[in-house]
Residue frames as a rotation matrix with the C-alpha (Angstrom) as fourth column:
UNK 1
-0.137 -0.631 0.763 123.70
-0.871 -0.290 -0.396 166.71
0.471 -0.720 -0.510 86.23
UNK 2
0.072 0.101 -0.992 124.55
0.110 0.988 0.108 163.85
0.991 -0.117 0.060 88.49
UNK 3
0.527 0.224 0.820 123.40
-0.808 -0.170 0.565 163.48
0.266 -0.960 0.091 92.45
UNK 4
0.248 -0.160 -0.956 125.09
0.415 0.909 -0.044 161.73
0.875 -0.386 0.291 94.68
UNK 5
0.979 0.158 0.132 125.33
-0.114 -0.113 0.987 161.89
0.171 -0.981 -0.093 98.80
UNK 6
-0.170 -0.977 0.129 128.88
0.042 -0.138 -0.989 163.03
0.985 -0.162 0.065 100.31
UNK 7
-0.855 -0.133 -0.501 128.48
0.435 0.341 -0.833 162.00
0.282 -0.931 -0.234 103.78
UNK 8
-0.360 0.933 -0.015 124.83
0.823 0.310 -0.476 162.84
-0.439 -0.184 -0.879 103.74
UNK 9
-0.433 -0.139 -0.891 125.17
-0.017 -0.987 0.162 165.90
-0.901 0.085 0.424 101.67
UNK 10
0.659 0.552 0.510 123.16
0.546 0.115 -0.830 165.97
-0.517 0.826 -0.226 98.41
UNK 11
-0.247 -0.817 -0.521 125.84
-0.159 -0.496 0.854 167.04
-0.956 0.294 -0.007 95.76
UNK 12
0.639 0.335 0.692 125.25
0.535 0.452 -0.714 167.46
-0.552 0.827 0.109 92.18
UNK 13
-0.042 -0.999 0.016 127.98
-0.245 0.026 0.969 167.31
-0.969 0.037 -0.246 89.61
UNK 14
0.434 0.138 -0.890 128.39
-0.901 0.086 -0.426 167.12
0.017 0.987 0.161 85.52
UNK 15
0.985 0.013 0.175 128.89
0.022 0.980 -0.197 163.70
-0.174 0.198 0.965 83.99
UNK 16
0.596 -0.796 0.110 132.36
0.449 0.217 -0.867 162.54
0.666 0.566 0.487 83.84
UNK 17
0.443 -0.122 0.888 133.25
-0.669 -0.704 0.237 164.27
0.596 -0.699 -0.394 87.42
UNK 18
-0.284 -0.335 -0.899 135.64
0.392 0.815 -0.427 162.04
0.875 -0.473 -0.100 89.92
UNK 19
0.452 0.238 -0.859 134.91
0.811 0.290 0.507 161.48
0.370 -0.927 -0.062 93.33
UNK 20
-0.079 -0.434 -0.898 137.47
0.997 -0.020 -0.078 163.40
0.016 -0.901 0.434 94.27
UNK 21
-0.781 -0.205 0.590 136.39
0.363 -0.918 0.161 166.63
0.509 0.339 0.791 92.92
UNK 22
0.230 0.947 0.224 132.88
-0.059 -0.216 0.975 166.15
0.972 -0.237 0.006 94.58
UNK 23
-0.043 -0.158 -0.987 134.98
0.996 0.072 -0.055 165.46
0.080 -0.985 0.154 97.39
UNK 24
-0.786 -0.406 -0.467 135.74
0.494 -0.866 -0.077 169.56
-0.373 -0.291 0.881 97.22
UNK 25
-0.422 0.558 0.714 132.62
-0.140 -0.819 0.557 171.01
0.896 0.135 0.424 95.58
UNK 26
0.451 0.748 -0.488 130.96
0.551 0.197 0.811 169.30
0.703 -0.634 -0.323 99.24
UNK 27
0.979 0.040 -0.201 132.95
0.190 -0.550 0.814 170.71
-0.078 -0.834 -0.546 101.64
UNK 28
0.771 -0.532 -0.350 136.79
-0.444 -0.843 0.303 171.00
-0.457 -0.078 -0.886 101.98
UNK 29
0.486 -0.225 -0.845 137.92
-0.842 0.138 -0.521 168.16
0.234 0.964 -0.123 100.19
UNK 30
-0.802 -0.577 0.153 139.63
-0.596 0.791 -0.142 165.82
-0.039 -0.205 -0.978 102.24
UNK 31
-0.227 0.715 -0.662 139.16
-0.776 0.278 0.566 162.49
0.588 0.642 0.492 102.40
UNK 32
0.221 -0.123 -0.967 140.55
0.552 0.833 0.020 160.79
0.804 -0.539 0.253 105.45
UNK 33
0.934 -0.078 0.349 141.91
-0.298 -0.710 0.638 161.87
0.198 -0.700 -0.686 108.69
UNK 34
0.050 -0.819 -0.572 145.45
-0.320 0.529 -0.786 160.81
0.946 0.223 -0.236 109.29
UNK 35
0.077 -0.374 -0.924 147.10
0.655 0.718 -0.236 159.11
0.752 -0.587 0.300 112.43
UNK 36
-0.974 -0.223 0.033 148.26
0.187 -0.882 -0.433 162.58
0.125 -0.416 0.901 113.67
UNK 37
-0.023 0.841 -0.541 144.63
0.570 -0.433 -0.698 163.88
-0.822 -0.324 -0.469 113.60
UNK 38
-0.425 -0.046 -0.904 145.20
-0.438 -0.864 0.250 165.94
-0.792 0.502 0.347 110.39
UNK 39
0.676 0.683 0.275 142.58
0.092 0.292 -0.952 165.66
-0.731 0.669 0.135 107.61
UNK 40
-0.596 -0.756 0.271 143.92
0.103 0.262 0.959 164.52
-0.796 0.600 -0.078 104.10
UNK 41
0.276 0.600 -0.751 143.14
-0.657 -0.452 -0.603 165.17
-0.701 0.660 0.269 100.26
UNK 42
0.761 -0.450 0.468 143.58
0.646 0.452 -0.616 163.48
0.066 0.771 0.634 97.15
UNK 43
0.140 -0.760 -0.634 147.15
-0.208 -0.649 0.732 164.69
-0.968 0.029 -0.249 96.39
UNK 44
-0.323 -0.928 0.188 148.33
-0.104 0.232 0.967 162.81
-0.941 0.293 -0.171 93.25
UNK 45
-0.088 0.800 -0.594 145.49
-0.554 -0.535 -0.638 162.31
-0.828 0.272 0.490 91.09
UNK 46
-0.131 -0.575 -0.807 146.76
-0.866 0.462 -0.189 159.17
0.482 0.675 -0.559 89.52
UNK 47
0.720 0.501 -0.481 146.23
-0.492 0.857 0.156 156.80
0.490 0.124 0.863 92.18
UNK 48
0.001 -0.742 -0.670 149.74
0.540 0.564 -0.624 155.77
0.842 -0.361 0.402 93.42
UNK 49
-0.535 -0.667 0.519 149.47
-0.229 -0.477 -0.849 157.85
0.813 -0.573 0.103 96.51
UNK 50
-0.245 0.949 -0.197 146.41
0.638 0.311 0.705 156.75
0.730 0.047 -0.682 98.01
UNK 51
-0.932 0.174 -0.318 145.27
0.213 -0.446 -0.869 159.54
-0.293 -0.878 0.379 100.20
UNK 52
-0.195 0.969 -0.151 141.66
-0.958 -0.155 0.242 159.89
0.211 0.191 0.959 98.46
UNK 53
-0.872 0.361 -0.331 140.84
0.379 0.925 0.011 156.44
0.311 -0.116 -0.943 100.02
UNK 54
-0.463 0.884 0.056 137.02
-0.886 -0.464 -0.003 156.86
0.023 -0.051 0.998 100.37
UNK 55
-0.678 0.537 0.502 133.96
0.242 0.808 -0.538 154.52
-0.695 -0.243 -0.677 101.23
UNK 56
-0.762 0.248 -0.598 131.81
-0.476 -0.841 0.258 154.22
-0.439 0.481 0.759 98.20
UNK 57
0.427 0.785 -0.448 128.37
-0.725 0.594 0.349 152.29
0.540 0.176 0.823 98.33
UNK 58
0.915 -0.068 0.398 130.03
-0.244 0.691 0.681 150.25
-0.321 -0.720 0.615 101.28
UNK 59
0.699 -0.715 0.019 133.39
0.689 0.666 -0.285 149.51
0.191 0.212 0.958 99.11
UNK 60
0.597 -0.478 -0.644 136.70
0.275 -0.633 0.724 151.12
-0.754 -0.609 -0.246 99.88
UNK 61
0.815 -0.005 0.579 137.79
0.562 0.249 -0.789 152.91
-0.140 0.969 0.206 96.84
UNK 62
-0.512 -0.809 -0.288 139.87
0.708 -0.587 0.391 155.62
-0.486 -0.004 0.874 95.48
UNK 63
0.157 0.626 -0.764 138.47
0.333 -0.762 -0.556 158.94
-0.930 -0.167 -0.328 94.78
UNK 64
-0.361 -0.584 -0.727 140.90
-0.507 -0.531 0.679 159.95
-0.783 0.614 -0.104 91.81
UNK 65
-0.909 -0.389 0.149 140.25
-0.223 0.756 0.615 157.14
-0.352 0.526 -0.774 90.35
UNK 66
-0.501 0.864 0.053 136.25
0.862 0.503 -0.064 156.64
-0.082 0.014 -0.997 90.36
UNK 67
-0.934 0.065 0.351 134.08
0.145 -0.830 0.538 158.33
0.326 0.553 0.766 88.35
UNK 68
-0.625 0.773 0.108 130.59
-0.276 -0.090 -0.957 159.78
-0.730 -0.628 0.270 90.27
UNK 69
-0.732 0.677 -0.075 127.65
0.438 0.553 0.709 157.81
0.522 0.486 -0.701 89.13
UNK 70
-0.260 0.753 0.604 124.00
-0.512 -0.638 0.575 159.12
0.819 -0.160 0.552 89.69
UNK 71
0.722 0.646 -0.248 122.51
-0.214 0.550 0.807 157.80
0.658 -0.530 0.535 93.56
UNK 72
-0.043 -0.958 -0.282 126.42
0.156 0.273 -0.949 157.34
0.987 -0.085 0.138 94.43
UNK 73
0.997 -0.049 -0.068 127.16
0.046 -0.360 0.932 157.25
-0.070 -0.932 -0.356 98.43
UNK 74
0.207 -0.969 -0.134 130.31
0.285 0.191 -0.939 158.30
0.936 0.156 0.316 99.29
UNK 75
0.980 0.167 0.106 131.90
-0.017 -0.463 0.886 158.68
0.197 -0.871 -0.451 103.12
UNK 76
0.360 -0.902 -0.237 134.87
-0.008 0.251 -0.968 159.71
0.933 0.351 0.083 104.17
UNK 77
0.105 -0.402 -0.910 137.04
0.667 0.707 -0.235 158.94
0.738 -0.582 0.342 106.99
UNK 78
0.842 0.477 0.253 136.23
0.238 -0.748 0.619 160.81
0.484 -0.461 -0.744 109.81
């Protein structure tokens, strides 16, 4: 299994897991908050929509897209 920290959460996850699934085994999955105030999820899973934008080890990635590496920080947009 692979740890990594979802906004200080200790999550552990099988090799070959994206981001954006650990986004949902941690809590409810989103990943941002929108303008409106309403929290967002990955939607497309591909990348072309970007709502799984996520901070990951300081860089701003994509969730769908990035696979969870052991030690991994990940925060999302409050």
């Amino acid at each position: 299994m692979i740890e990594l920290n979802v906004n200080g959460q200790a999550v552990h996850v099988a090799p070959g897991t994206s981001v954006a699934a650990a986004l949902y085994l941690a809590g409810d999955g989103s990943s941002r908050t929108s303008v409106g105030g309403q929290r967002r999820a990955p939607l497309c899973g591909m990348g072309i929509c970007q709502e799984c934008r996520v901070t990951i080890d300081g860089q701003r990635q994509l969730a769908c897209q990035t696979t969870c590496s052991n030690g991994m920080h990940v925060e999302t947009q409050p």
